[in-house]
Each structure stands twice: as C-alpha cells, then as structure tokens.
C-alpha positions as CSV (number, residue, x, y, z in Angstrom):
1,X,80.1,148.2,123.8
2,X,79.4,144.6,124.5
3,X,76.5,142.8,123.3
4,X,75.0,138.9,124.1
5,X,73.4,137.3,120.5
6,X,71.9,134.4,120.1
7,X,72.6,133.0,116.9
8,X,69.9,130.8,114.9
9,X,71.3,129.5,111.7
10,X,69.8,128.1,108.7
11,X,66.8,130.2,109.4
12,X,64.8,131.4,105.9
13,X,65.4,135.3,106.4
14,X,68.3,137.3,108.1
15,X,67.0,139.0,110.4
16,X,67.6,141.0,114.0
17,X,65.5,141.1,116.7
18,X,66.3,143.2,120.1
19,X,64.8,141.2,123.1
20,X,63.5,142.8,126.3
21,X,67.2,142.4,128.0
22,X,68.9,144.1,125.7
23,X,70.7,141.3,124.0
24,X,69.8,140.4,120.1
25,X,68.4,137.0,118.7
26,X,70.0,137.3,115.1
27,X,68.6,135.1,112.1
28,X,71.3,133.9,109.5
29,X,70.7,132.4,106.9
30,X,74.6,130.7,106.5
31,X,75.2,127.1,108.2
32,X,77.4,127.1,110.8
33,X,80.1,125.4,108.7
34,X,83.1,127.2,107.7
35,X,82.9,130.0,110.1
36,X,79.9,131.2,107.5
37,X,77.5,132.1,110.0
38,X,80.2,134.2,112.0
39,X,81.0,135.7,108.8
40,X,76.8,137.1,108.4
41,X,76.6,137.7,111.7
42,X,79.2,140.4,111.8
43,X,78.5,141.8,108.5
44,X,74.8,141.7,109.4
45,X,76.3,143.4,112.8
46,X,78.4,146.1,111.1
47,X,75.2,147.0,108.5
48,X,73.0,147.7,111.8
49,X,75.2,149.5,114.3
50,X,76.8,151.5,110.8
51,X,80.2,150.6,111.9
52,X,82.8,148.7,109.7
53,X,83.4,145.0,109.8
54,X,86.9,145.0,111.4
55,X,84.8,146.9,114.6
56,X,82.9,143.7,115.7
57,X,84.8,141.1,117.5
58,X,83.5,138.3,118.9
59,X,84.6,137.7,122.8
60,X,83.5,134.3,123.5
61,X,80.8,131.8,121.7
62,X,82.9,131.3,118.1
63,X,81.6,128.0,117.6
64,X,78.3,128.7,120.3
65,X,74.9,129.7,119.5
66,X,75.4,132.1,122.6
67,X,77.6,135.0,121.7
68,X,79.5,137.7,123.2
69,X,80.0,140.5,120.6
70,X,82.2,143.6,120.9
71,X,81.6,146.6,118.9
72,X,84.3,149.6,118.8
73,X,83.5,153.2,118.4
74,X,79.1,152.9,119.2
C-alpha cells in the first residue's frame, strides 16, 4: 500500500490526521535534522497501521515535507 504524508515538523504534539484524499498530514515533534523526523514518522507510521518498522519505506520525499510512504503486508 502506498501512502502520500505531509510531514510538519517541530509541531508541539505528534499527531496523525487522515485528510479527505486519503493521504495523512503527520505532526512530529523531531526537527528535520539528522533524519530525526523520518525516524518519528515511521515509527509513528508502524504504531498506527500495527506493522513493524522495517515495513514502512519511504519512496520519494526523504528530505521533502511531501512524502511517499510504502507499507508492506496492510
């Protein structure tokens, strides 16, 4: 399954939100320094579709706020 996330870093709370199109606006907490933030976002990922971390790749967008995600076995 392939989803599109926009990532929003440095926010207060983590926290996931589904938007009309079917693609998720994801809250981090992390900076985007580091790789952090891609780090969150696909544990954050992992916690919410119940699969493990090494499931969620992500396609295109490692160093966008506009993300492809892939997740195995949903």
């Amino acid at each position: 399954m392939q989803k599109k996330v926009k990532v929003k870093p440095n926010s207060k709370q983590q926290k996931i939100t589904e938007e009309e199109d079917g693609s998720l606006t994801v809250h981090l907490k992390s900076p985007p320094v580091d790789g952090k933030a891609n780090e969150e976002l696909i544990k954050l990922l992992a916690k919410k579709f119940n699969v493990t971390k090494s499931e969620i790749r992500i396609k295109s967008g490692l160093s966008s706020r506009q993300k492809l995600i892939e997740i195995d076995a949903v």
